[in-house]
N, C-alpha and C positions, 0 to 999 in steps of 0.2 A: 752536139749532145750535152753540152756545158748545162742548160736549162732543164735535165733532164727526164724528157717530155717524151711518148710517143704515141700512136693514134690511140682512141679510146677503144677501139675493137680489136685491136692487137694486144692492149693492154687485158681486156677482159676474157681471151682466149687464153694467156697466159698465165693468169689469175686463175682460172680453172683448172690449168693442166696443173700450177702449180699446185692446186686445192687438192688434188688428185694425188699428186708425187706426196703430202703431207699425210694425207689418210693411208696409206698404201706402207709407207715410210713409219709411222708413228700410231699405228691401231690405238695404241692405250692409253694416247692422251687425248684427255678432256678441258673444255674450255668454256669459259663462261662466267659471269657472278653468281653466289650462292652456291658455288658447286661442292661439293663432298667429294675427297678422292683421299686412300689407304697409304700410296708410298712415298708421295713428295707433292710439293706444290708453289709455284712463285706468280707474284701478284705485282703487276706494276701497272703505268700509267699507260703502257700502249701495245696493243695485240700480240704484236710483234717481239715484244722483247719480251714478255712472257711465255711467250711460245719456245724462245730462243734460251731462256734459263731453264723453262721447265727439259727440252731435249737435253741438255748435259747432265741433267738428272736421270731422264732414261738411260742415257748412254754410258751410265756409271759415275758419273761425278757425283760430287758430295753438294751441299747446301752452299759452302763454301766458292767452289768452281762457280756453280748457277748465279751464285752473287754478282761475281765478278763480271758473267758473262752476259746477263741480264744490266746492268750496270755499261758493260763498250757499247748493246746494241741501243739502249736508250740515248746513247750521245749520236746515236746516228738516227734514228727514228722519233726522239722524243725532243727537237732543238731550243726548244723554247725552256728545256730546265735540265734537261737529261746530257751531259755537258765530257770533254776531256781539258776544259778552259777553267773549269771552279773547284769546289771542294766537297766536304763533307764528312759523315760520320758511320762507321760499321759499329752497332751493338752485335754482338754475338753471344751464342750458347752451344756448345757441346753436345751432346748426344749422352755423354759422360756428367752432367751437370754443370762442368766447368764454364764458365764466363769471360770476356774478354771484351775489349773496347778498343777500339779503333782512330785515331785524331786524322783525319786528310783536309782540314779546313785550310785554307788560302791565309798566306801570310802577307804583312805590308812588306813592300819592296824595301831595303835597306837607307834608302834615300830621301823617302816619307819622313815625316814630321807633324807633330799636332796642327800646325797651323795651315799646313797644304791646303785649306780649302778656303780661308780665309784672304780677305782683301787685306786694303795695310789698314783699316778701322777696323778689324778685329770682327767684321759682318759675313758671313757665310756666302761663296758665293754659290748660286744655282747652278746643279748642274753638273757642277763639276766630279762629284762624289757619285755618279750616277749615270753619265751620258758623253763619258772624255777617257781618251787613254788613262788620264789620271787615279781614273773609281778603278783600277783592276789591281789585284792584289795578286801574289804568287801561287799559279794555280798549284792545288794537289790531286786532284781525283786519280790521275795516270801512278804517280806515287802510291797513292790508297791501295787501288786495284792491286799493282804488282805486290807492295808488302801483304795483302791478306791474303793472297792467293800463294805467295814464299812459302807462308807460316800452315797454314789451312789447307791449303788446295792438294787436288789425290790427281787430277787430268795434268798435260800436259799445256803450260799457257798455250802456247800454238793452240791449239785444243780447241780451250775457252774464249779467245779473243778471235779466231777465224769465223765465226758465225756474224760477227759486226762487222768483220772486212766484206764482206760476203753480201751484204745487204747495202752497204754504201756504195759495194762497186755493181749490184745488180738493181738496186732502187727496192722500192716498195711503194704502195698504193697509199697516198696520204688522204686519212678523214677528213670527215666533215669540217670536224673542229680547226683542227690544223689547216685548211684549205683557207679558212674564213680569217684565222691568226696571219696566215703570211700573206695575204689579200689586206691586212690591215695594217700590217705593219710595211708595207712594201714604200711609202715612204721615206720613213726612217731607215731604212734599212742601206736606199740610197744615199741619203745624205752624210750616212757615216763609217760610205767605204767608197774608196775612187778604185775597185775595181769590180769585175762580177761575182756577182754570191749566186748560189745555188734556190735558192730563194726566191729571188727577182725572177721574173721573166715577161716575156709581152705581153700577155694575155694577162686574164685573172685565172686564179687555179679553183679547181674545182674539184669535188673527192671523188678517188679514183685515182687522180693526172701521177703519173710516177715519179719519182723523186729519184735521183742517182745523184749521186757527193763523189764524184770520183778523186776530188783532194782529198779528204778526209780517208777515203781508202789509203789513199798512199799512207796519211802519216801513221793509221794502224798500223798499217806493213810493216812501217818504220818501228814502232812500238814491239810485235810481233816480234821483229828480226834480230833488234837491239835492245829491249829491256827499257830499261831506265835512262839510257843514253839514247834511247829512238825519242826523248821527249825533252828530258833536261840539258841535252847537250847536241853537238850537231846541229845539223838544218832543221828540224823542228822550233830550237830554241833562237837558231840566228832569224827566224821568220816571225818568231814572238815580240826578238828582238825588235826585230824592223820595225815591226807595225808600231810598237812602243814610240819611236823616235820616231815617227809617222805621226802618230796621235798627239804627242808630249808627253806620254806616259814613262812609268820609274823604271819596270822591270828590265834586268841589265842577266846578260850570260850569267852573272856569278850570283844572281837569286836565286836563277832556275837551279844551278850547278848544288847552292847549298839546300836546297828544299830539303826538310827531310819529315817521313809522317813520324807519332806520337802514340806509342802501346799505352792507352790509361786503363785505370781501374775501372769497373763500372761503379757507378754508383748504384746504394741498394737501400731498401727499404722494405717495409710491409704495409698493406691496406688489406685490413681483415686480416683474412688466412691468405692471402695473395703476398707472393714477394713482388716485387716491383724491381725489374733491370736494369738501369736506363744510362746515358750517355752522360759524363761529367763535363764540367767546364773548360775548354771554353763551350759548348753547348750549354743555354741556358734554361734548356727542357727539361732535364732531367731532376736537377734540383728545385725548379719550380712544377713539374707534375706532382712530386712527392711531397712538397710543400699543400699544393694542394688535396690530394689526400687525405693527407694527413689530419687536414682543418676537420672536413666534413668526417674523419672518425673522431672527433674533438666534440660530436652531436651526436649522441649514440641514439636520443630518446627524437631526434629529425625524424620525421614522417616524409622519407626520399620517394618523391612520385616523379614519373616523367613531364617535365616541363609544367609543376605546378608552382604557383606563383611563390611559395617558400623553399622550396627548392632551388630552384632557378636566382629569386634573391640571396638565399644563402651561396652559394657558388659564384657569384657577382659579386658579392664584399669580400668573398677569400680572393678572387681575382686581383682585385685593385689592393689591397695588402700586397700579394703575392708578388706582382707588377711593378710596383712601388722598390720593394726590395731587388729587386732586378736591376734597375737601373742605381743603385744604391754601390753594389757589390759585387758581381758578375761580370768576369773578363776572362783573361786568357792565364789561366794560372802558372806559366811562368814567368809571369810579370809581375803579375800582383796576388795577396794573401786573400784567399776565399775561407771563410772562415764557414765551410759544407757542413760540417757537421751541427753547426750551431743554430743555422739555418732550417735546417731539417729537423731540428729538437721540436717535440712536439710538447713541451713546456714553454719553449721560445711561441708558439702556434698560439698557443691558449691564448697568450700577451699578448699577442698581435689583432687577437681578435674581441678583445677585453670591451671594444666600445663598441661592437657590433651589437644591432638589434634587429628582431624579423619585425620591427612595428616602422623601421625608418630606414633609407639611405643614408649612406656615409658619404659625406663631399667629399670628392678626391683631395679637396685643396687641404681636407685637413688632415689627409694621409701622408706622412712621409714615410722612408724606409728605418725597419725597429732597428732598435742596437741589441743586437742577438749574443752571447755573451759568448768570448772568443776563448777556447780551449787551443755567387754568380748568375719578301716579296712576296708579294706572294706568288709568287714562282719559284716552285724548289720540287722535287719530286722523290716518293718515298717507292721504295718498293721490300716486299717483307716472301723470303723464301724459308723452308724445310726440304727435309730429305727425309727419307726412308728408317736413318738410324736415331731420327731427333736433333740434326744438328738444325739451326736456327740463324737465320741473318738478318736483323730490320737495319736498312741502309737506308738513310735521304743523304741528297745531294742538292746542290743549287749552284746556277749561275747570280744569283739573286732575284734578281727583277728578269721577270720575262726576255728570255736571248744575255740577258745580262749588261753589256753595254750596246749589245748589238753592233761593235765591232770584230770583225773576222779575220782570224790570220793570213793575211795571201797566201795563197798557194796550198797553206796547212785545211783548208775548210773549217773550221771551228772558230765560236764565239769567244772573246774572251770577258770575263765575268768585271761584275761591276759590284763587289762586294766592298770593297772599303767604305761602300755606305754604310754597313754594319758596324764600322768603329763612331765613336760619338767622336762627329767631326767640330762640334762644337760643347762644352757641357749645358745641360737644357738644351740643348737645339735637337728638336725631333727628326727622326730618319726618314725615310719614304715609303715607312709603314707607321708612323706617327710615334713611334716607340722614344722615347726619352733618357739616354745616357749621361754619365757621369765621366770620374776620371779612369775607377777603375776598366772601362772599356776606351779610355784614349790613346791616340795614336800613337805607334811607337815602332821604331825600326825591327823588322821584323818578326812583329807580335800578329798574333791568330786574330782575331774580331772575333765579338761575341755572337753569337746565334740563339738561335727561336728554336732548332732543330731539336725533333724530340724520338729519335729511333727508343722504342722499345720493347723486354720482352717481360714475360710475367709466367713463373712457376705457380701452381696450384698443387697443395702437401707436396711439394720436391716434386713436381713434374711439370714439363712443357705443356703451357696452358693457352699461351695467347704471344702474336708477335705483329706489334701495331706500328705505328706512322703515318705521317702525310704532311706534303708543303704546304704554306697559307702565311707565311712571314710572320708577324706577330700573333694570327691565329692559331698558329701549327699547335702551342702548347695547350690553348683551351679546346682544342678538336681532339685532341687526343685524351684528353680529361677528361671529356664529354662520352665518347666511343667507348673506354673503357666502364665507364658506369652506366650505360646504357646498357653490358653483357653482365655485369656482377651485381649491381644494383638492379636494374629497370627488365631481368630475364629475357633481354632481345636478343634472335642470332647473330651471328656475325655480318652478316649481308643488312640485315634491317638496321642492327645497331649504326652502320658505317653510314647508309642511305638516310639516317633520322634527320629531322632540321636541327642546326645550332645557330650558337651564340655565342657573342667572344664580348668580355670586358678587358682592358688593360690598363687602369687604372687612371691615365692621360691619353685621349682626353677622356671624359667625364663622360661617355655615353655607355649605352648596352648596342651593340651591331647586332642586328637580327637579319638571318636568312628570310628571302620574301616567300611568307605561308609558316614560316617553320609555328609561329606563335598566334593563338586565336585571340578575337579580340577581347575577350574574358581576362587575357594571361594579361593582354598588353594592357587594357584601363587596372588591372589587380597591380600590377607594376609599378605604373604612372602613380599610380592611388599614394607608394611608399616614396616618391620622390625621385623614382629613375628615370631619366630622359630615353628612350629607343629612337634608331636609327636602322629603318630598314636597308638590305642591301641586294647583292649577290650574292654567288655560291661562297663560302666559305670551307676550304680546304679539299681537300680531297684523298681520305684514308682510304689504304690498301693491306689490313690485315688479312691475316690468318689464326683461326680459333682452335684447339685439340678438342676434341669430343669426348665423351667418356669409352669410347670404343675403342680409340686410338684413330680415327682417320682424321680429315683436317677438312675443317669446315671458312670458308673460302668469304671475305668481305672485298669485292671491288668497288670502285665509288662512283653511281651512278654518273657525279656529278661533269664525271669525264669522260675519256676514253678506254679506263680502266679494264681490266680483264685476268681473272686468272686462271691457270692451265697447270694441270696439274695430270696424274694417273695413279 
């Protein structure tokens, strides 16, 4: 049963009865995209684990529980980002209006050094930051979990975390999509484990085929039972260990032992009459969403249409400023001096934008990062919950890059992540989302890496108004830019707004990325006409908000572009 597998007609009879035991079980929840529901609601990347945050919301939990809970079952049902190997970021909101921030991002092992990736000529070597016990940094998500659920949580962990023990030791029916990911990846996935993963198996999969992780049960168990010692210490971490000394990777007992997450401020701002909530650094979404912002209210007299050739230009040259500075200044602020508030001056904004014109492009090459006057994969997965009393959670996570290193812990079932591609392994040397760093994101014993993640939430006149996100690696922050002006600018609901086509600039290289269809070819010759090069692609990103209506109920955005789904009642 290691392969998880059993016939296709046993599986579909018990798909049924289970279909059965959930209506029967659960009358008052609804599911789906664009849904409307009154008391709660959580929005993630796969059926399953919205199903599984939205019942601790029935069952009386708070927004907070459902986070968390929503959160274990994605590391079992969502493998490819949905992780207890990586890290990431809790925005949250109150019910009360209070705000809080969250740090669970992955730290370098104490043994790292700036040159780790470098040959003895100072040349970067492939690979290694990306595809080697080397790229994993100290995971936090198991840390995250337990400190917001310590501080927030009303259930009992047992509670919250047995719905993902539950699922890894019973399986569930793996999509389309996901059938097609581990059918693709089943290569690699060989080549960089000499034992079995749950993943492989002889056949190709196909949707439907059941999935059972029965290690990865255990180590919730282990988590369940012990806390923070079912992960940081004990056989969880002697098996972290192994595989490390297995791989030639850093992480040693006494990383995992000192992990510790990080209560930060949120950062905050206003566009229009909207406050804006967002994650601080080392997250470098937050201070570049509100940077951006900020620019396009720097245009009062803008004529903002959807995807019209001045619009879309103007939002492309705040990009590449915006991007530019990113790589400039944005790290892990207990290393180094972010100078947020000066960044975000919307006098500093003006300056930045002084040589912009709607009659021309700006060459990147002649962009650097401003001197702001000093008084920060796409595989990452966001998922965005409420409750009843207004409490609020936009959480993303990532292993990085899809599976992460696509190394597995024996025995533990889980990936471990391949994020210290996010430190700038070299200064100039682009990442594996082409993004461009500097010093303040260099390597350093035990420092955070910078990220792209951009969890967040947005009051309207002092009330819960919207709570957005979504992974895309260096996209995540122009997706999320893009979705929120698409509901307060461009009057689209929630579900259209998140379903629109985008676009993402970042400054290096020099292109505009376009979703394929997203732009007619009117927009793309009116473009070309001002000197932008486009580059059509794929999907780009995949947000999972939630909207408040003027009624109070919550209006539901999942991303077509995935498996998305939200369940709410």
């Amino acid at each position: 049963m290691k392969s998880g597998l059993i016939s296709r007609a046993l599986l579909l009879t018990l798909l049924a009865l289970l279909s059965g035991c959930i209506m029967k079980k659960d009358p008052k929840l609804i599911s789906g995209r664009g849904i409307n529901t009154k008391n709660g609601m959580v929005v993630s990347a796969h059926p399953e684990a919205s199903l599984i945050g939205a019942r601790i919301l029935l069952e009386g939990g708070n927004a907070f529980d459902a986070a968390v809970a929503t959160g274990f079952a994605l590391a079992v049902c969502y493998p490819t980002a949905g992780n207890i190997g990586g890290g990431g970021f809790f925005v949250l909101r109150k019910g009360d209006g209070s705000t809080d921030a969250l740090d669970y991002r992955e730290k370098a092992p104490m043994a790292a050094h700036k040159d780790i990736y470098l040959d003895e000529n100072g040349a970067v070597i492939k690979g290694l930051s990306t595809s080697s016990g080397l790229a994993s940094g100290v995971p936090g998500t198991v840390a995250g979990a337990l400190a917001l659920h310590k501080k927030y949580g009303r259930l009992s962990f047992r509670r919250v975390i047995q719905p993902a023990i539950d699922l890894a030791s019973n399986g569930y029916p793996v999509t389309e999509s996901q059938a097609s990911s581990f059918n693709r990846m089943r290569k690699v996935f060989i080549e960089r484990n000499d034992h079995p993963i749950p993943f492989v198996k002889d056949s190709t999969w196909t949707e439907g085929d059941l999935l059972v992780q029965p290690d990865l049960a255990y180590t919730l168990e282990l988590i369940r039972d012990m806390g923070i010692g079912g992960f940081y210490a004990g056989e969880t971490a002697d098996r972290i260990v192994k595989e490390m000394k297995k791989s030639n990777g850093l992480i040693t007992n006494e990383d995992l032992m000192d992990y510790e997450t990080k209560w930060r401020t949120p950062i905050t701002s206003y566009y229009r009459d909207y406050k804006i909530i967002a994650m601080p650094p080392p997250a470098s979404g937050g201070v570049a969403l509100i940077q951006l912002l900020s620019i396009l209210e720097n245009y009062p007299d803008a004529n903002l249409e959807f995807h019209s050739p001045e619009t879309v230009h103007l939002m492309v040259e705040a990009e590449r400023r915006v991007y530019a500075d990113r790589a400039e200044y944005l790290g892990d602020p207990d290393f180094v001096d972010i100078p947020v508030e000066a960044l975000i001056d919307k006098g500093y904004l003006l300056e930045r934008m002084k040589d912009f014109s709607f009659e021309y492009k700006t060459d990147s090459k002649m962009i650097t990062a401003g001197t702001p006057l000093l008084f920060e994969s796409e595989e990452t997965t966001h998922y965005s919950v409420v409750d009843s009393e207004g409490n609020a959670v936009a959480a993303t996570t990532t292993l990085n890059s899809g599976y992460g290193s696509c190394i597995m812990v024996e025995g533990a079932g889980f990936f471990l992540n391949n994020q210290m591609d996010d430190f700038s392994v070299k200064p100039g040397y682009p990442n594996i989302y082409g993004l461009i760093g500097g010093y303040a994101n260099s390597i350093q014993p035990g420092k955070r890496m910078l990220s792209s993640m951009t969890p967040t939430i947005i009051e309207k006149e002092g009330e819960l108004y919207m709570i957005v996100g979504t992974p895309g690696g260096s996209t995540i922050i122009t997706s999320v830019f893009q979705t929120i002006l698409n509901v307060i600018e461009f009057g689209m609901d929630m579900q259209f707004a998140v379903d629109a086509g985008r676009f993402h600039h970042q400054w290096l290289p020099d292109n505009i990325s376009v979703e394929q269809g997203a732009f007619d070819s009117l927009l793309i010759k009116s473009l070309e006409s001002l000197g932008h090069q486009l580059i059509e692609r794929s999907s780009i990103g995949r947000v999972d908000a939630i909207r408040v209506l003027p009624d109070g109920s919550y209006e539901a955005g999942a991303d077509s572009r995935g498996d998305d789904i939200a369940v709410g009642y």
